[in-house]
C-alpha positions in Angstrom: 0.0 0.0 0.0 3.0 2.4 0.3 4.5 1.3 -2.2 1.7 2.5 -4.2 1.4 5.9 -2.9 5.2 6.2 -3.2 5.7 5.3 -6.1 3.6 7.8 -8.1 5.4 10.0 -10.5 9.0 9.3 -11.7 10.8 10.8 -9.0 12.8 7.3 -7.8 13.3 7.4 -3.9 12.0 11.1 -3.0 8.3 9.6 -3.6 9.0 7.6 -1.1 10.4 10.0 1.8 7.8 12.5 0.9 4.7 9.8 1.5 6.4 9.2 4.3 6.0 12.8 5.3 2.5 12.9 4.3 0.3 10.1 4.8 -1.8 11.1 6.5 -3.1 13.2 2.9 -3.0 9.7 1.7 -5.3 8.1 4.0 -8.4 8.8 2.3 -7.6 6.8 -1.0 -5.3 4.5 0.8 -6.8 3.3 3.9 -4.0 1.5 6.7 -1.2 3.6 5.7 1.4 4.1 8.0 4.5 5.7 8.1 7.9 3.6 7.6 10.0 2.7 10.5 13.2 4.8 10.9 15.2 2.4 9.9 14.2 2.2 6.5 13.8 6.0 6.0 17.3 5.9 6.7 18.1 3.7 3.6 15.9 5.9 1.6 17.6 9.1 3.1 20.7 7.5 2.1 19.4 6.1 -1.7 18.0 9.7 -2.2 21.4 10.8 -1.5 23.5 9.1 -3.9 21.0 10.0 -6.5 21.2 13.4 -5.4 25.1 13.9 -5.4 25.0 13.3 -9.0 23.4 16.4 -9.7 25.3 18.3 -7.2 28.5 17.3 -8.6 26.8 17.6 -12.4 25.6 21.6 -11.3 28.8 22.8 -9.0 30.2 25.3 -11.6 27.1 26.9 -12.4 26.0 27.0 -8.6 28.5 29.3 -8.3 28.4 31.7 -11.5 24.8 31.6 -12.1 22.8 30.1 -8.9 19.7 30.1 -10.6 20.1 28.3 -14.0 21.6 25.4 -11.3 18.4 25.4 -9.5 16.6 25.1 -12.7 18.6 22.5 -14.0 17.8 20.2 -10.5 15.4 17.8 -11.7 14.0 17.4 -8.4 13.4 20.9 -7.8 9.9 21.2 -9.6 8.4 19.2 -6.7 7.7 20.4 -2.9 10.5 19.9 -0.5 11.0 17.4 1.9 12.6 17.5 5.5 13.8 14.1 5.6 16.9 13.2 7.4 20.5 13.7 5.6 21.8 10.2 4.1 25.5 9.7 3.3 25.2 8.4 -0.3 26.1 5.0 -0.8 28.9 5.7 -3.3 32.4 7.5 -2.8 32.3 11.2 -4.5 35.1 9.6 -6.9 32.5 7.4 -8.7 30.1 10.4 -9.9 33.6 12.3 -11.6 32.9 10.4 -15.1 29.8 10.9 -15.5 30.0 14.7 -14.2 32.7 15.8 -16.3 31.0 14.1 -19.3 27.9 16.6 -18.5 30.0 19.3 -18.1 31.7 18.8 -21.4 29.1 18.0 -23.8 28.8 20.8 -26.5 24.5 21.9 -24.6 26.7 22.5 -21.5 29.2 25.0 -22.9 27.0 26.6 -24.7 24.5 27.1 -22.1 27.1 28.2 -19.4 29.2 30.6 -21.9 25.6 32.1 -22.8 25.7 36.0 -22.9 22.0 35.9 -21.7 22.5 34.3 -18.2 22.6 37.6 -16.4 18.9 38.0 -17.6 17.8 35.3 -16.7 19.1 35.4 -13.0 17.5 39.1 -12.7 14.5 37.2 -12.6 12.5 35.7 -9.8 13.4 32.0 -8.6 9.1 31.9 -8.7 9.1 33.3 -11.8 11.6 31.2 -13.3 9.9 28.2 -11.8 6.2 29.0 -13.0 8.0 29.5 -16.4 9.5 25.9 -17.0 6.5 24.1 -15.6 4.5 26.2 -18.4 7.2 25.6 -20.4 7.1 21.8 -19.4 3.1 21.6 -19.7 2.9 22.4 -22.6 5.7 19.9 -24.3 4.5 16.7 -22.7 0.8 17.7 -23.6 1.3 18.0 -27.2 1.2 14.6 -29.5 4.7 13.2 -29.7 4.2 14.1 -33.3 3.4 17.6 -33.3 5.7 20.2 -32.7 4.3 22.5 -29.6 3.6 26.1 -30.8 6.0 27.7 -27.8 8.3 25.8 -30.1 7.8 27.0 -33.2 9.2 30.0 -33.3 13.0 28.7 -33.0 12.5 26.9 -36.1 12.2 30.0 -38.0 15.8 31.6 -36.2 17.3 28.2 -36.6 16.9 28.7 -40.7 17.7 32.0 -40.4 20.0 33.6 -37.3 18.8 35.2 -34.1 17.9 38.7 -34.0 15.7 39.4 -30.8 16.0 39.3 -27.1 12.8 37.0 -27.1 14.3 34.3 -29.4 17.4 34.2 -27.4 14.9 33.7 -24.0 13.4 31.0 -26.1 16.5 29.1 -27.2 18.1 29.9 -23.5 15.0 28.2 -21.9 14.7 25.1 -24.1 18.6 24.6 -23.4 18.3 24.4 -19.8 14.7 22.3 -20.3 17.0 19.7 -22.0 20.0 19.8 -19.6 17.5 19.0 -16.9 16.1 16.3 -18.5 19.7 14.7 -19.5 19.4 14.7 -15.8 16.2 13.3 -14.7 16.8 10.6 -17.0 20.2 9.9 -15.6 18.8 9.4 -12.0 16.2 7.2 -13.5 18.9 5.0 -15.0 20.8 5.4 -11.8 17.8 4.7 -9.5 17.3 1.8 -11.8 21.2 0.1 -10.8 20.1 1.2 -7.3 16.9 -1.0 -6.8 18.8 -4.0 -8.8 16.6 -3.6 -11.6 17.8 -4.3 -15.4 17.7 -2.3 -18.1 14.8 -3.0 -20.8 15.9 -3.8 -23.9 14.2 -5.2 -26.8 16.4 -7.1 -29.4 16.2 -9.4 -32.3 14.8 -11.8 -29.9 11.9 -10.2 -28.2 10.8 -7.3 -31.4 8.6 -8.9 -33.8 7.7 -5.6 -35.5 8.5 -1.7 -35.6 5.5 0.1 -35.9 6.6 3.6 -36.2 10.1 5.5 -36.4 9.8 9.3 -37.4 10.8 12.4 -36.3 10.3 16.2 -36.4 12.5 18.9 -35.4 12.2 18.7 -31.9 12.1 14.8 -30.9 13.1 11.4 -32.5 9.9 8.5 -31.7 9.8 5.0 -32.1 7.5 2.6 -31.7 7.6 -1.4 -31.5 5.7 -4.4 -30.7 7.6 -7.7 -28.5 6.7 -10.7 -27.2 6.8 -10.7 -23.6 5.8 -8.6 -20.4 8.1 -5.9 -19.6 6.5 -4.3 -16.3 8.3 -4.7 -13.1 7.0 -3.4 -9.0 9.3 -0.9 -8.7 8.6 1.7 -11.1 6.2 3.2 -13.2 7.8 1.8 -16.7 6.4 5.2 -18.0 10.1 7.4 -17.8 12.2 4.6 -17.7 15.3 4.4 -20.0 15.3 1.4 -22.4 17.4 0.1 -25.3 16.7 -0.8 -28.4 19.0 -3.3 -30.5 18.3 -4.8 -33.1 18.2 -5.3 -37.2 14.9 -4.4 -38.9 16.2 -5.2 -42.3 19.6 -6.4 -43.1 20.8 -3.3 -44.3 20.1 -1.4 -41.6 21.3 -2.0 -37.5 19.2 0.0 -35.1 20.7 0.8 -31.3 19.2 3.5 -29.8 18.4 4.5 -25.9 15.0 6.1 -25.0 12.9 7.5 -22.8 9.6 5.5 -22.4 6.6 7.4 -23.5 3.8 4.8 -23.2 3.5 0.9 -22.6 0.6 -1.5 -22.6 0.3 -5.0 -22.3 -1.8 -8.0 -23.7 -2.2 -11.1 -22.2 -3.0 -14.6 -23.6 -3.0 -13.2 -27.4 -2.8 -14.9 -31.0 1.2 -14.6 -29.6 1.1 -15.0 -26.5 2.0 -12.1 -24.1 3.1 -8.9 -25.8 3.8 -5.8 -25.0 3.2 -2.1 -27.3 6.3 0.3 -26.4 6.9 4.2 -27.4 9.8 5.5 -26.4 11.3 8.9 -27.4 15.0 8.8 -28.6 17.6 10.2 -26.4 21.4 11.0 -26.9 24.6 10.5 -25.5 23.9 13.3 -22.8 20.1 11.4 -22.2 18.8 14.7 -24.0 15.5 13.6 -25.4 15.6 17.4 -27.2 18.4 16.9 -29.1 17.5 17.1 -32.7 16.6 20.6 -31.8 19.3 21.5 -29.2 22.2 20.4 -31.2 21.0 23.2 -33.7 20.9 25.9 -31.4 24.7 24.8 -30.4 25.7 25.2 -33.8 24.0 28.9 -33.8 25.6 32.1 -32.6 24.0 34.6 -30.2 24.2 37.9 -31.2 26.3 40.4 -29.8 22.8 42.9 -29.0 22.0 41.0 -26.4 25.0 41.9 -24.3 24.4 45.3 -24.8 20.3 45.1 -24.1 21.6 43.4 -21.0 23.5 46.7 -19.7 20.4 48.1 -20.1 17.6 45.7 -18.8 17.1 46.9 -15.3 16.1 50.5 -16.5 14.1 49.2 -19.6 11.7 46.2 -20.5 11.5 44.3 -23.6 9.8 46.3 -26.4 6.9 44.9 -27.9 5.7 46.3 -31.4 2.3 45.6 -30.6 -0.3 46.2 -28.1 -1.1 43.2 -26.0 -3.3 42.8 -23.2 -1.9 42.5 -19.7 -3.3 38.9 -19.4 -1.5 37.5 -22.5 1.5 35.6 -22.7 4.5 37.6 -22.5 5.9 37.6 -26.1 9.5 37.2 -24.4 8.1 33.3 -24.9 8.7 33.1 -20.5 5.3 31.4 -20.8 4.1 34.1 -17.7 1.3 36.6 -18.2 2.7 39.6 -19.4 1.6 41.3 -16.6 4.0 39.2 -14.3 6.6 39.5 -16.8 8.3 42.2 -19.1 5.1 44.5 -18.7 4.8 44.6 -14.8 6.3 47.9 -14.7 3.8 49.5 -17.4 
């Protein structure tokens, strides 16, 4: 029965010290609940912790130039705090340098933390900058895999073309850290998956009996397949898990690519037996389901006007060439009201 409430969301062991916290808000959909014993709130403090240092050690540079883009970048920091007790992670600081240093040199990394625009961003409010990427967030996940979401849209045009205004740059700047904090969420789901003892799904020659779809657009890579077999497990949601596909759909062509599970469902006692229905969204090296998208915006340069607007942005606001109302999105692409945003001063 905790296990249940705990488990909710893809957020590996912090669902389970906040139910512990709360389960009292639990008890009228889950009836019995009780809180753990200390003892194993301990090994959850402690599992937390190793998953945590990870991003701590991922973040440190940016923690200390731009605070703010760190925070942002924290995967876990879109969800309430908890007061749980401190756990000593279970591995030595030594064993996160890899996999740090290989986040701290990917090409999204240096280009977000050499970005001319990061002073305007941390002029801004930590609330505001959170309402904005949960917006920002909404709004992705809601649209159909294979539609490109509007907020989007407008990079496309600049990434054909080159950057001219502040808004665009706000637009890029945003979707960069969006996908550096998703490269991390999907590393502590593969690292909460070691944790638990869990194996990584992967469907191969042996289990794939057909791929259904395989496209892309310019913001995400999808693919979709069919396998004999059940592929849930107890201890997670499936839906957010990392999984690997390997395999040969014609003999001309070898697929191997790691994803992001999008959807899943299972049948039972079919024409083949069990199967299993799979969407996963392809991710890269860096676990950056946003690459197709992000590795163009590397490859662009930010102007040089944006430094200089940036001298100037605590005695001006964003011009806007037309009148909007006070309750429309800010055209800065923040995702706030512009009356909360570039137009609270007017």
């Amino acid at each position: 029965m905790f296990h249940e409430a705990a488990k909710h969301g893809n957020n590996q062991f912090y669902g389970y010290l906040y139910a512990n916290e709360h389960t009292d808000d639990y008890k009228t959909v889950l009836q019995g609940i009780t809180p753990l014993p200390d003892k194993d709130i301990q090994i959850f403090a402690r599992a937390h912790a190793t998953i945590y240092a990870l991003i701590k050690e991922c973040v440190k540079e940016l923690e200390i130039s731009n605070p703010k883009i760190a925070k942002a970048l924290d995967p876990y920091s879109k969800y309430r705090p908890i007061t749980a007790p401190a756990g000593v992670p279970f591995l030595a600081e030594k064993e996160y340098e890899k996999a740090a240093e290989a986040f701290r040199e990917s090409k999204l990394y240096k280009k977000l933390i050499n970005s001319s625009i990061n002073a305007l961003v941390e002029e801004l409010k930590p609330e505001d900058i959170h309402t904005m990427f949960m917006v920002f967030e909404k709004e992705i996940v809601a649209c159909p895999l294979d539609v490109v979401p509007e907020s989007i849209k407008p990079l496309e045009k600049c990434l054909v073309t080159k950057f001219e205004k502040i808004e665009e740059i706000l637009l890029a700047e945003t979707l960069m850290i969006f996908a550096l904090q998703k490269s991390l969420e999907n590393a502590c789901s593969l690292l909460y998956t070691a944790l638990i003892g869990d194996d990584l799904r992967v469907f191969n020659n042996d289990n794939i009996f057909s791929i259904d779809k395989n496209y892309s657009n310019s913001l995400r890579k999808i693919i979709q397949l069919s396998a004999i077999g059940i592929f849930l497990t107890g201890k997670s949601n499936t839906v957010g898990d990392i999984m690997l596909v390997d395999c040969d759909p014609s003999p001309e062509y070898h697929m191997h690519e790691f994803g992001v599970i999008q959807s899943y469902s299972a049948s039972f006692n079919g024409e083949m037996g069990d199967t299993s229905k799979v969407t996963m969204m392809v991710v890269d090296d860096l676990l950056n389901p946003y690459h197709l998208l992000t590795n163009r915006i590397i490859d662009m340069d930010f102007p040089p006007l944006v430094r200089e607007e940036l001298e100037d942005s605590k005695d001006k606001n964003i011009s806007v060439k037309k009148k909007i109302s006070r309750n429309e999105k800010c055209p800065c692409g923040s995702g706030l009201k512009y009356k909360f945003c570039c137009g609270k001063n007017k």
